[in-house]
N, C-alpha and C positions, 0 to 999 in steps of 0.2 A: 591761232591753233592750226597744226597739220592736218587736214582731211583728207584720208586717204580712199579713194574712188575704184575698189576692185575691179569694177568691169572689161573684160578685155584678159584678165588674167586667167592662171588654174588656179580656180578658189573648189572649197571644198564645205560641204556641211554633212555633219555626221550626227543623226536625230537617234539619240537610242531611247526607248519609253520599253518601262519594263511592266507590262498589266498583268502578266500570270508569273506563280511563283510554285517551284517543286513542293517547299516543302512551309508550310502553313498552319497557323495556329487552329486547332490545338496540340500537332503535331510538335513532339519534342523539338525545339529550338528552331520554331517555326518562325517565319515574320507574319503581321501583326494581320496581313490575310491581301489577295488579290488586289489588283485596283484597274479597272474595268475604264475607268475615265480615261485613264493614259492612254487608251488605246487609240483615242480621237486627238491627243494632243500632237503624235507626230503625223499624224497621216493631213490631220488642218493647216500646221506648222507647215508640211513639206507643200500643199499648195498655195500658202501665201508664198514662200520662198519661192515657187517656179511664176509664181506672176511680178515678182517684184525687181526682177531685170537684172540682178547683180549673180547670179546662180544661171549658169546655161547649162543644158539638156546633159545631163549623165553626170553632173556634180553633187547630185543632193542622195545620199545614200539613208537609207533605213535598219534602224538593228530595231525589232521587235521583242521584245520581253527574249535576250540571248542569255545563252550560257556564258561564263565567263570567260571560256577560252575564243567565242566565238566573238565574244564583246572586244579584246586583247587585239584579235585576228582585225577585228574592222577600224580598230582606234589605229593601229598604226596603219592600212594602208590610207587611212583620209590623211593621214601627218606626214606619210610619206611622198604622197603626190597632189597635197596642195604647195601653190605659190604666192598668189596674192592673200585670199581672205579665207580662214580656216573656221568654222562655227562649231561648236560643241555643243552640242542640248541633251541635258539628262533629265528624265520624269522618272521616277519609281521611289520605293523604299529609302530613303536615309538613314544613316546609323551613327553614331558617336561614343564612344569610352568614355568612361567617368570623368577624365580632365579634356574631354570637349574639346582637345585640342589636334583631333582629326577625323576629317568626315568619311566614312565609309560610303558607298554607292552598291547598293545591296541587287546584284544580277538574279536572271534567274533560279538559279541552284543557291541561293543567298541560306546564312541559317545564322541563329545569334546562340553563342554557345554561352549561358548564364554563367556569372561565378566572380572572383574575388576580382578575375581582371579579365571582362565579357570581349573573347572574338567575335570575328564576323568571320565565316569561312566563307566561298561562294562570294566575296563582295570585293571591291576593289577602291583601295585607301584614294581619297582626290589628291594625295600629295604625287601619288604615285602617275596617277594620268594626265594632272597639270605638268610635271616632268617630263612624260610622254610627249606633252601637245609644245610643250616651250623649244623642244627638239628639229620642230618642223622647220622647212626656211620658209613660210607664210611669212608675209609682209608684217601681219596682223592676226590674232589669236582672239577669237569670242567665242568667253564660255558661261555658258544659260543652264542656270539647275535649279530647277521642278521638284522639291523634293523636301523632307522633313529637316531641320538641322540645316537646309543651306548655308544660311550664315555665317555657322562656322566654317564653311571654307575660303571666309577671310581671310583669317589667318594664317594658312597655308599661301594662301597669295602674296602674302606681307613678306614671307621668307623667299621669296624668288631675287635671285640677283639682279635680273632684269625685269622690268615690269611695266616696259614702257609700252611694249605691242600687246600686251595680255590683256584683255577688259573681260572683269567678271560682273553677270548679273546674277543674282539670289534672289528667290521668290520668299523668303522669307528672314527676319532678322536670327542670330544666332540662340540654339538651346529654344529653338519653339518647334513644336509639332504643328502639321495644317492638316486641316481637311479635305480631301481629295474632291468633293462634292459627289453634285449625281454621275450614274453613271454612263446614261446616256448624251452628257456632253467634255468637253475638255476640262481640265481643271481649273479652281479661279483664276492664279494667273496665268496658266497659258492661255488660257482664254482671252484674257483682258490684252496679252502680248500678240496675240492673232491681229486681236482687234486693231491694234496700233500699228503694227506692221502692214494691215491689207486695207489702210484708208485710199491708200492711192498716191500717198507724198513720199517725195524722200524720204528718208528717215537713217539718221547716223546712230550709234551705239548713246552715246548721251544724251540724245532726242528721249531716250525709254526711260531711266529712271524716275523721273518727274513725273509723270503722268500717270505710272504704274503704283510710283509711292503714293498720289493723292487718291488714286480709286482704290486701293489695299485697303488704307487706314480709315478713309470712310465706308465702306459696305462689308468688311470681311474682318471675323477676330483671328485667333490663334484659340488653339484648343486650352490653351490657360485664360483664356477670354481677354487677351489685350490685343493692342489694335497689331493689326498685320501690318508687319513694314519691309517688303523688302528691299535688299541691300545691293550698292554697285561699288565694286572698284576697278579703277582705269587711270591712267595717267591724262593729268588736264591737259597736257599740249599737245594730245595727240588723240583725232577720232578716224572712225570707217563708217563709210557707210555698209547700210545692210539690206534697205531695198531703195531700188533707184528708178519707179517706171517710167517705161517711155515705151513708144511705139511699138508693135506686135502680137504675137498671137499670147492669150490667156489662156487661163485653165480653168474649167469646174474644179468644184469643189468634189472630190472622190471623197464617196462613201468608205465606212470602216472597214474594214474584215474583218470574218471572225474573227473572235476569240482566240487565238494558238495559232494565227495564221506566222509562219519562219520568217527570218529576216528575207528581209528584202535585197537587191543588187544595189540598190539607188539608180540602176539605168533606167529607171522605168521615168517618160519624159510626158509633157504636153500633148495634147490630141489639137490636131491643125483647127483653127476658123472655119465653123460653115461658110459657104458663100453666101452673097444676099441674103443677106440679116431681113427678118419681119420687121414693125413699128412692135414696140414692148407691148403695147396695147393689144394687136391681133395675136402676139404669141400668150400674153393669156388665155386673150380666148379660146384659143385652139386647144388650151392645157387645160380649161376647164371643161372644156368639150369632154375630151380625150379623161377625163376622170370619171366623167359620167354626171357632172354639178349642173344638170341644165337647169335646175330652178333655179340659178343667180341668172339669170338675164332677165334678173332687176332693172327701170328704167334708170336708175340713179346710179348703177353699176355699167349699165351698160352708156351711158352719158359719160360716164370718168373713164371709161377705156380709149372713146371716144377722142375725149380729149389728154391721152398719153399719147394715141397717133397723132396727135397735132392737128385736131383738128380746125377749121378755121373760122368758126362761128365769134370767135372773142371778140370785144370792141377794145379800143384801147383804155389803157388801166388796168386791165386784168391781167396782164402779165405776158401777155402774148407776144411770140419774135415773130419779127417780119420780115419776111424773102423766103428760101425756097426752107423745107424742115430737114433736121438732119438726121438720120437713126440714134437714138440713145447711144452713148459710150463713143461714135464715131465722131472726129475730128473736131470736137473741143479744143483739143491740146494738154486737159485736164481731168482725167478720168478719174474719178474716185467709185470706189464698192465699197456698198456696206450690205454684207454677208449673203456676195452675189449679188444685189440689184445696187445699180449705178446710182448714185445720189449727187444732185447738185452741190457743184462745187463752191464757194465762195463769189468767186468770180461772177458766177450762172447767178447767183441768185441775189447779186446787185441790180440795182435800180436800171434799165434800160434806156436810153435814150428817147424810147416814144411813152415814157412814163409809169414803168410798170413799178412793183413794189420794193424799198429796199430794205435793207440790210435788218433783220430782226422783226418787217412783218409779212404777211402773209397775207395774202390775195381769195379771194372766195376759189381760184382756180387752183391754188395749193392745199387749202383747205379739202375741197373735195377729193387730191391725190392721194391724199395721207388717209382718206375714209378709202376711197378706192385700194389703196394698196393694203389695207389694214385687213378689211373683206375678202380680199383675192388670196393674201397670202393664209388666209386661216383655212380658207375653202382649200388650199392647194394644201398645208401640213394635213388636213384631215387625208386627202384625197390620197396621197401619197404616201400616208404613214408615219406621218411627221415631219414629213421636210421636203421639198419641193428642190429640186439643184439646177440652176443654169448650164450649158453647154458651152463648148468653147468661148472664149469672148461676152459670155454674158446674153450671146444672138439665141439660144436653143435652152429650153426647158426641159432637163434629162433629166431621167428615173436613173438609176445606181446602175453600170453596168456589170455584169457577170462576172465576176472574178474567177479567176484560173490560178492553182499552186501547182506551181512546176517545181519538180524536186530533183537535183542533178548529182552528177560527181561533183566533191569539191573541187578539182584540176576543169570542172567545165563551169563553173558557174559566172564565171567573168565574162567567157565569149556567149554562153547562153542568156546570161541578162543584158548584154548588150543586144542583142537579137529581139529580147522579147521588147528593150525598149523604143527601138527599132519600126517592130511589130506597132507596137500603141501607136507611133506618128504614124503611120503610114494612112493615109486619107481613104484611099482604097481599099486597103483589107480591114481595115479596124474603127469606121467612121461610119457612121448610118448619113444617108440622105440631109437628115436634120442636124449633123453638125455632134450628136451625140459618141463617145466611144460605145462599140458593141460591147467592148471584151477587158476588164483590169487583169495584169498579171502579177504574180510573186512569186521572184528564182529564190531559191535557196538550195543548202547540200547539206550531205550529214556525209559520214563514213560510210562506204562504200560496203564493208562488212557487215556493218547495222542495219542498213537498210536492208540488204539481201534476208538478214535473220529477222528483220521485222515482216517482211513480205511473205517470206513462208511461213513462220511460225507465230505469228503475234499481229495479224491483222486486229483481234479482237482486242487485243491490250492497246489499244490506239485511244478508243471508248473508254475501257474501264478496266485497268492496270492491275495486272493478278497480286503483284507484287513489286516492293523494292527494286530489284534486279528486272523489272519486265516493263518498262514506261515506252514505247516509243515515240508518243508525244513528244519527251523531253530529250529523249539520246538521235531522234531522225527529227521531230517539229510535225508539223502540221499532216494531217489526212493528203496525200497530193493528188491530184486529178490528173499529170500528166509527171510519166518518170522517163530521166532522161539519163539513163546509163551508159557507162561506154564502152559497154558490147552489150550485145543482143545474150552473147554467151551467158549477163545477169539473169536475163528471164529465164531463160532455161535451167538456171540455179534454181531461180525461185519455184517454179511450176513443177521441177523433178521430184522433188521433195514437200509438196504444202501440206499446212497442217488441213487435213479432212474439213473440217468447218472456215473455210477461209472466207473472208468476208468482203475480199477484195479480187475482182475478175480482170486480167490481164490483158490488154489485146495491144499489139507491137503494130505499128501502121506501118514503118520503115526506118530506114539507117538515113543521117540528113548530112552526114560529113565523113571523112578519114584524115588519121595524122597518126603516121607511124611513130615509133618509139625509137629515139637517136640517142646515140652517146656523142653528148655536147662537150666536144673537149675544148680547149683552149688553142688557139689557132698554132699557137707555136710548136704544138705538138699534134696537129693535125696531120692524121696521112693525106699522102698525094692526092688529089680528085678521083683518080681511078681506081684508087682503092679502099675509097670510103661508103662502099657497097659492094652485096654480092656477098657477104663473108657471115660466120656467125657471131652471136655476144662475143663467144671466148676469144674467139681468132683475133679479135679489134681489140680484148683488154690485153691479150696477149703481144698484140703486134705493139699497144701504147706503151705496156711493162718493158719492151727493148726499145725505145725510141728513149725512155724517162725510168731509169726503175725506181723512184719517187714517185711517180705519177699514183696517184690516190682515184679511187672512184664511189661514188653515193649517187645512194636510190631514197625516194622517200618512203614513207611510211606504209608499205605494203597490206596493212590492216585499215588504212584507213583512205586511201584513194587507189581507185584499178590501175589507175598509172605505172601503180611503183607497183603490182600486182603482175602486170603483163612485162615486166622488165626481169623478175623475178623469176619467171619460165625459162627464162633465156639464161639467166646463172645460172639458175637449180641445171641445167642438160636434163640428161637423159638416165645418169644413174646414182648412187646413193654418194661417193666420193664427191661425184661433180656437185650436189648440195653442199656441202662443206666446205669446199672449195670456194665457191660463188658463193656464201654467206661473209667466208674470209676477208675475200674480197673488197667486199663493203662493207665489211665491222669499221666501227668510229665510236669514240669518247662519246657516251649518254644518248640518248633516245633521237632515230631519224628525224630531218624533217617531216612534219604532217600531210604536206603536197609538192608537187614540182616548182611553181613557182614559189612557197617557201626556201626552198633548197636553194634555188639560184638567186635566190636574196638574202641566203643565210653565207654562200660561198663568199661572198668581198668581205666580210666582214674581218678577215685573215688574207691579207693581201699574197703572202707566199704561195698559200694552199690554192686559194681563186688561179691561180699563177700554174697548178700542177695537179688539179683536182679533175676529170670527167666527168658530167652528171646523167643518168640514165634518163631521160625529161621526152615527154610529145613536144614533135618536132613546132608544132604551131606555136609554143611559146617562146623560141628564137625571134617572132617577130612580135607577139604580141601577151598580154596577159598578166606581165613581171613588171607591176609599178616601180618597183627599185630599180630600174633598168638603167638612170641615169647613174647610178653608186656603181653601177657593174663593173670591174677593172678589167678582167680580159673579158674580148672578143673570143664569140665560141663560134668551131665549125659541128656541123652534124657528121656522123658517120650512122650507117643504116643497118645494121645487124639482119641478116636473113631468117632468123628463128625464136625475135619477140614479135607478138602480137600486136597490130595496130589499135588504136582508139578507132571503134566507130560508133558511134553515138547512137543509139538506137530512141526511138520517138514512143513510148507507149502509154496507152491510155488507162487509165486504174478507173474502174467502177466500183464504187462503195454498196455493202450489201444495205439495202433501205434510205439511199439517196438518191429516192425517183423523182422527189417536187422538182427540179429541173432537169431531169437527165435529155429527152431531146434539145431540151437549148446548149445546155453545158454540152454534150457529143458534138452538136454542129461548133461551137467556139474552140473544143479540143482540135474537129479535126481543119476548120478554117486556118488553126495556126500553123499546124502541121504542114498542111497544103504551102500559104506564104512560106516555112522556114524551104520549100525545096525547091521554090523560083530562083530559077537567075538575078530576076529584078529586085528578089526579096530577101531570102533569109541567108543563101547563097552567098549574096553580096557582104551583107555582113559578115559569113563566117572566113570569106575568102579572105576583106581586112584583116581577121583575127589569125590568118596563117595556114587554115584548114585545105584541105586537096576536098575533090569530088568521090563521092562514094561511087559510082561509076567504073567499071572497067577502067585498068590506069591508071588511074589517082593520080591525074592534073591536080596542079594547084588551082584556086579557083579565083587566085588571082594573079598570076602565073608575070605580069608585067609588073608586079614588087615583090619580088620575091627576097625575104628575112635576107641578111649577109650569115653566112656561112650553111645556106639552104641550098642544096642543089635540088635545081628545077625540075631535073628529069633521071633519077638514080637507079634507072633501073627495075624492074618485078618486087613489088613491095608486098609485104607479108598481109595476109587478112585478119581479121578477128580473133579472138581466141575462141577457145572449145569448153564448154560449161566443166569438163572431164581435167585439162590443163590448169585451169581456173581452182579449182578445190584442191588436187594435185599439189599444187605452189602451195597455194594456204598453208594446208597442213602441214608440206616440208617445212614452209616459214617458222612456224609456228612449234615444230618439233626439232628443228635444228639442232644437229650432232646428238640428238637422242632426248631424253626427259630432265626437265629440270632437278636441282635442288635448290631451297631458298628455306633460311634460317631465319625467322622473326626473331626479333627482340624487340619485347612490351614494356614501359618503364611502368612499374608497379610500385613506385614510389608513394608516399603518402600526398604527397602535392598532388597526384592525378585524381584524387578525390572529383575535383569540379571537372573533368573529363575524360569521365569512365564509358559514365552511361547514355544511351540511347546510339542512332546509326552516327553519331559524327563522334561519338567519345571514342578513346585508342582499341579496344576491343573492339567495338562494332565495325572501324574503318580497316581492321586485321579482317574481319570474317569478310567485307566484301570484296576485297581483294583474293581472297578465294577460288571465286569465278575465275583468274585466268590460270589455275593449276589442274590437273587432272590428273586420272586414276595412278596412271604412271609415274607420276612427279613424286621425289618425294619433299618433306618438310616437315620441322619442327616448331617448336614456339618457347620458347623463352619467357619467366617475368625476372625483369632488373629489378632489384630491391633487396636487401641483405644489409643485416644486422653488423656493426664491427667485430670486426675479426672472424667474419665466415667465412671458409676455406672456397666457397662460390660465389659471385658476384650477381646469383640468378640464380631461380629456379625450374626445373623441367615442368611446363604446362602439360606439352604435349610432345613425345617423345618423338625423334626425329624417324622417317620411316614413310610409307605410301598411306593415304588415306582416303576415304569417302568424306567429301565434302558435310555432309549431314553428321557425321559421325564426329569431324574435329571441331565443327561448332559445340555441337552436344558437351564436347571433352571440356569446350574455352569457357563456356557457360557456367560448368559445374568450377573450375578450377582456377579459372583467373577471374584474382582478385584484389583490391588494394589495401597492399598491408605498412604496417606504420613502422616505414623503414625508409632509410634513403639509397637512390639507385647511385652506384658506380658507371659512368659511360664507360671510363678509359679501362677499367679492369674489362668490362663485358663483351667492347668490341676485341681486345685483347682476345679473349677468350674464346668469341667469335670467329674470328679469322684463322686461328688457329684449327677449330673443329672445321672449317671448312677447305681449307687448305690440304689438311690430312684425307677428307671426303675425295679430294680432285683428285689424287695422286694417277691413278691410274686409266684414265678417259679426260675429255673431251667434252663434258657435256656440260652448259651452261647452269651459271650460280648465280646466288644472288642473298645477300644480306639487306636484313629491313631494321630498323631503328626506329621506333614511334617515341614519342616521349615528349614532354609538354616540356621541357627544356629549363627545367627548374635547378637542374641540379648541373648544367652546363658551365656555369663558372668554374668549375672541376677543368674542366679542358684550356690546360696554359701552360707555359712556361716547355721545359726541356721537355718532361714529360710527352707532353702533347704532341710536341716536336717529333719526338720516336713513334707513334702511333701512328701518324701522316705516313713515317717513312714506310712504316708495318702494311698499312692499308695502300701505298701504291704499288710494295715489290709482291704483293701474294695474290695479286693477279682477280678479285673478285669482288667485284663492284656493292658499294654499298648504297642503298637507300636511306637517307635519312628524312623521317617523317614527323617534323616538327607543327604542335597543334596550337601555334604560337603566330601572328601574324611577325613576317619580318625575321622567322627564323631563319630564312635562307640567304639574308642578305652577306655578299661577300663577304668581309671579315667576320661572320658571326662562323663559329665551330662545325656546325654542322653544312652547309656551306663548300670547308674546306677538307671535311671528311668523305664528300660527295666526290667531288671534284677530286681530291687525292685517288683513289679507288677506282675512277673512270666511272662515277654513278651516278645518283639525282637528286637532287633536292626539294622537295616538295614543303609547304608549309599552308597556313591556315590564309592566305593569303590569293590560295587557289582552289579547284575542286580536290579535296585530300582522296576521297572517295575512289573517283573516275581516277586521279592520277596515279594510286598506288596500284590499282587493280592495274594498269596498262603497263606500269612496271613490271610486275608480277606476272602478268602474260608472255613479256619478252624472254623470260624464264622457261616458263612453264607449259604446259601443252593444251590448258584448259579449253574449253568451246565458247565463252564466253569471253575470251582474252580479245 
């Protein structure tokens, strides 16, 4: 057999555990409710994995109960920048269709829409993410799933071409439901897979089923009360190993976070060895001390701690080594833990040479260990609240340290959790005396938009969600204790405008970095050095448009990272034309990149365009940040625009209104990290690897002696921050580009939509929340497809096209759309369609947009020549279709709608994703709404 030994390589492990769910029974097509156990499964997972030698520091990433796109977002960068060993772990919700013959993996926003043939919207098919994961060049592929229905993702394995690097483990056999257990520890088997992974031995991927299959089926049923068995498949000639220890620093076991605490970066790494370790024995007692347990100094407690220091009363026979004692866990050669305290190895508890006891019995000195350990650790669960946790290496007896949620841009959350994990090693700022961390952190990012509108206006919906449309929880994550914007200009957003009862106090300690905003073009079309500053946006796309007039330019997603916000200033100018212009600019086929470094991972994927495209990007991602950076085909230079806004990151601290139980400890942890992020020797350092200049007069780079290729060192008077006034400015132009929308629904009112009318995920309800991004201005209609043979319309008027009040077109959709027992026409209605809005254009400029919902029943209609002319229809009339299929797998390329997206320059959305979130942001790119 091959055994293949990752250490040494870029391996990767991606823990996603999903413990909270949006939408929960007995909520309309809810899943079957929380699971609170998960929560322990990746955070225990992730420290046996950092002790177990095959995983080094900033390889083990964490997704927390994510949303699906965020879930999307971290599956491929783990696939795309591992090389040797790639681990996949899912724990949450399972889901399966009636023929069982594919496993849904149900994310945050997950929902099961009942009916003749039940979606999953919100959830993500395994066929779909073993495709994902088989993609990668990993040497070796394992993947570990936690979850109801495993099993059946055998058979998805069975269909892989190649299946020689891919090993799957299933916690359970196919078509069985398991019980998640209590909720205060891991689940059964990740529990039992902790345990096997953190004994201390090697252990290859085929080491696990055996041991996992005989503890399943003897202690655990299946909710049909048969024995639990779960399943592996792997190729026999070939294994990996998965922990390999050997020599180095270990990890405590980190306590959970709450509940809703965001994904994590995965930089979050090991806290260094105390020095000079205790005897195990005196760090008891200190830890009983320090609990306050002085009644155990027992004489027969205090005799068995005695003798854990080694004490040297023994005669021989009792088990006693002779020559000098060594600290537990230290220079065996053979460490083993069992759950934190070190346990005799094999080896260890052979017979001695001066005649101590062997193999299978036990000495009156063992005997007493085992009472000793039994009494200390029960004293220590009570003392501590239930659990008691060693400190690096197993030397220190640590309490749970303080966790910290740092919430950023998404464009910062890569060089920020490098930083914060950074922060954790660092012995000195994040290490108590005793070997303990002070301080846990967790980076995470939302939309930069979001956030801003949850800090003014919906601190309180954090707690307890007014509504639908109002969750900040789930569209930002977690309460954060420190937000890391990238300008100070956010706060000022936020504070101009709060809502009166804000529940959340702001204070900005300082700016920790700068990285201006470059247009990264391709080196062959780069101007000279001397003139790649000093000029405005326009002047540089101007001077590129005569250097190339091919030359193409893209900004990402200005709603959703300040990035492509402050880049946006600098199109928009200074007057109503110059918006139009600069949107022109950077119009492209279907919805921007999300973030910069999306963009420059999305550019190679079209080798010509990479070749003749510029991208609006913070200059610090030319050297670092962009995992695809190895796929990148051209080499970019920066050029420096004098009139967009730099990134400065600003540091501030959030106080939560009635989150006093630790508020001086959490304030000193806020500001101790603050303080490290603005050393030289500390956070500095790291951000200067990441590409960052000094905030400081000048904006050195801050690491000025590797300076990115195509970064000049010293360009000149670089622009400062934006202005909270410039900032809203852009938005709104963004957002109202060439004037107010229109967009034309069409609802399939067909009889088939029966089983997905009703509730927020049926085709009505996912029309009204798309809503949110239209306003007063906009105007729009609603269509129902459905019609009798031979009716002169292919549809009827729900709602007549024209301006509305939000409240008012719901009202209309409520009383009037309805399903009636007719079959819908696609091709006649988009016919129809594009027609009414092609007439609408005639005379302006102002952005359209056609939507199409429909459960895709009546799609086999779309073939043949027909069809053919319809494609031609929807590309020469210039307005972009949405097609909203409530189908999983509607939008796969050759399916119809698909190719009606794509023709049209539009998008395709399906049940496959969040329908919800993705049509509203369609519909925003339209329309001028405030929630867009």
């Amino acid at each position: 057999m091959e055994l293949f030994d990752p250490r040494g390589h870029a391996n990767r492990a991606l823990l996603v555990g999903v413990s909270a769910y949006t939408y929960t029974k007995p909520q309309p097509d809810g899943v079957p409710g929380h699971l609170p156990a998960v929560e322990h499964n990746v955070v225990r997972l992730r420290d046996v994995l950092r002790r177990g030698g095959v995983f080094a520091e900033g390889e083990i990433a964490l997704a927390r109960s994510p949303s699906q796109e965020r879930f999307g977002h971290a599956l491929r960068t783990a696939v795309r920048e591992a090389e040797g060993l790639l681990l996949f772990y899912f724990a949450g919700h399972g889901a399966i269709p009636a023929a069982g013959n594919e496993l849904f993996l149900q994310l945050r926003n997950a929902r099961v829409v009942a009916g003749e043939h039940a979606v999953f919207p919100g959830a993500d098919a395994f066929s779909s993410v073993l495709t994902e994961l088989a993609t990668s060049r990993a040497r070796h592929v394992v993947v570990i799933l936690d979850c109801c229905f495993a099993g059946n993702a055998a058979r998805v394995w069975e269909t892989l071409p190649d299946k020689r690097r891919i090993s799957l483990l299933m916690s359970v056999q196919a078509n069985h439901r398991i019980d998640a257990g209590p909720d205060n520890s891991p689940t059964p088997f990740t529990e039992r897979l902790i345990h096997l992974l953190g004994r201390g031995d090697p252990m290859a991927f085929q080491d696990l089923w055996e041991p996992l299959h005989r503890h399943m089926r003897a202690h655990h049923r299946t909710l049909r009360e048969e024995p639990w068995d779960p399943q592996s498949r792997t190729a026999a000639e070939r294994d990996v190993l998965l922990v390999a220890p050997g020599p180095g620093p270990s990890v405590p076991i980190t306590p959970t976070p709450d509940r809703g605490t965001a994904t994590g970066t995965g930089a979050l790494t090991p806290a260094l060895r105390a020095p000079a370790p205790e005897p195990l024995g005196r760090r008891l007692r200190t830890a009983l001390r320090r609990s306050g347990q002085v009644t155990l100094a027992l004489t027969g407690l205090g005799r068995g701690l005695r003798d854990l220091d080694g004490g040297a009363g023994d005669t021989p026979g009792t088990g006693s080594r002779k020559g000098p004692r060594r600290p537990p866990g230290r220079g065996t050669g053979d460490s083993r833990h069992w759950y934190g305290l070190r346990a005799p190895s094999r080896r260890e508890g052979a017979r001695d040479s001066d005649g101590g006891p062997g193999p299978g019995r036990s000495g009156p000195r063992v005997r007493r260990l085992v009472t000793v350990f039994s009494l200390a650790l029960a004293v220590l669960a009570t003392s501590y609240g239930g659990y008691a946790l060693f400190g690096p290496g197993g030397d220190t007896l640590c309490g749970p340290p303080l966790e910290l949620r740092v919430l950023t841009d998404p464009d910062l959350e890569q060089p920020v959790g490098a930083a914060a994990g950074a922060y954790l090693t660092s012995a000195a700022a994040n290490t108590a005396s005793d070997g303990c961390r002070r301080t846990g952190i967790t980076v995470y990012s939302a939309g930069a938009a979001d956030v801003v509108t949850a800090l003014r206006q919906r601190t309180g919906d954090w707690r307890d969600p007014r509504d639908e449309d109002s969750d900040p929880q789930r569209d930002v994550g977690a309460q954060p204790d420190v937000w890391l914007p990238a300008s100070r200009a956010d706060v000022a957003r936020v504070t101009a405008e709060r809502d009166t009862e804000s529940q959340a106090a702001l204070r900005t300690l300082g700016t920790v970095a700068h990285s201006p905003l470059v247009l990264a073009v391709p080196d062959r079309l780069a101007a000279p050095a001397g003139e790649r500053s000093g000029r405005t946006l326009a002047a540089l796309l101007a001077a590129l448009a005569e250097r190339d007039p091919d030359a193409e330019v893209r900004r990402p997603d200005p709603e959703f990272t300040d990035t492509a916000l402050f880049a946006t200033i600098g199109l928009h100018g200074r007057t109503e034309p110059a918006v139009a212009a600069g949107e022109q600019r950077v119009a492209q086929p279907g919805p921007p990149s999300p973030t910069a470094a999306d963009l420059l991972c999305a550019l190679p994927q079209n080798g010509a365009a990479d070749r003749r495209t510029g991208a609006l990007v913070p200059e610090f991602l030319l050297r670092s940040g962009v995992g695809c950076a190895r796929t990148t085909r051209a080499d970019r230079s920066a050029e420096y625009p004098s009139d967009v806004p730099a990134v400065e990151p600003a540091f501030v601290h959030v106080h939560w209104e009635d989150a006093d139980r630790d508020e001086p400890r959490r304030t000193e942890a806020v500001e101790d990290f603050y303080d490290w992020l603005r050393k030289p020797s500390g956070g500095q350092r790291v951000l200067g690897a990441a590409g960052f200049r000094t905030a400081a007069d000048g904006h050195a780079l801050l690491d000025a002696d590797r300076a990115a290729h195509g970064v000049l060192r010293a360009p000149g008077p670089l622009p400062n921050g934006a202005s909270p006034a410039a900032l809203e400015s852009a938005l709104a132009a963004y957002r109202g580009a060439h004037g107010p929308g229109r967009v034309l629904f069409l609802l399939d009112s067909s009889g088939s939509m029966g089983g997905q009318w009703h509730g927020p995920s049926g085709g009505p309800g996912i029309l009204k929340q798309s809503l949110g991004g239209l306003g007063d201005r906009d105007e729009y209609g609603v269509w129902g497809v459905a019609s009798e043979p031979g009716a002169k319309k292919p549809y009827r008027t729900l709602l007549a096209f024209g301006q509305h009040r939000r409240q008012e077109a719901e009202e209309t959709l409520d009383r009037e759309a309805v399903v009636r027992d007719a079959e819908s026409d696609p091709d006649a209605a988009l016919r129809a369609a594009l027609k009414e809005m092609a007439g609408r254009g005639t005379d302006d400029d102002r952005p359209e947009l056609i939507v199409y919902i429909t459960d895709d029943e009546d799609g086999p209609r779309l073939t043949g020549a027909r069809f053919d002319r319809l494609l031609d229809r929807a590309r020469t009339t210039g307005v972009p279709v949405a097609m909203v299929s409530l189908t999983n797998g509607g939008c796969a390329r050759v399916r119809p709608d698909a190719r009606i997206a794509e023709a049209s320059a539009g998008r395709c959305l399906d049940a496959d994703g969040d329908l919800g979130a993705g049509l509203k942001d369609e519909v925003a790119r339209a329309g001028t709404g405030e929630d867009g």
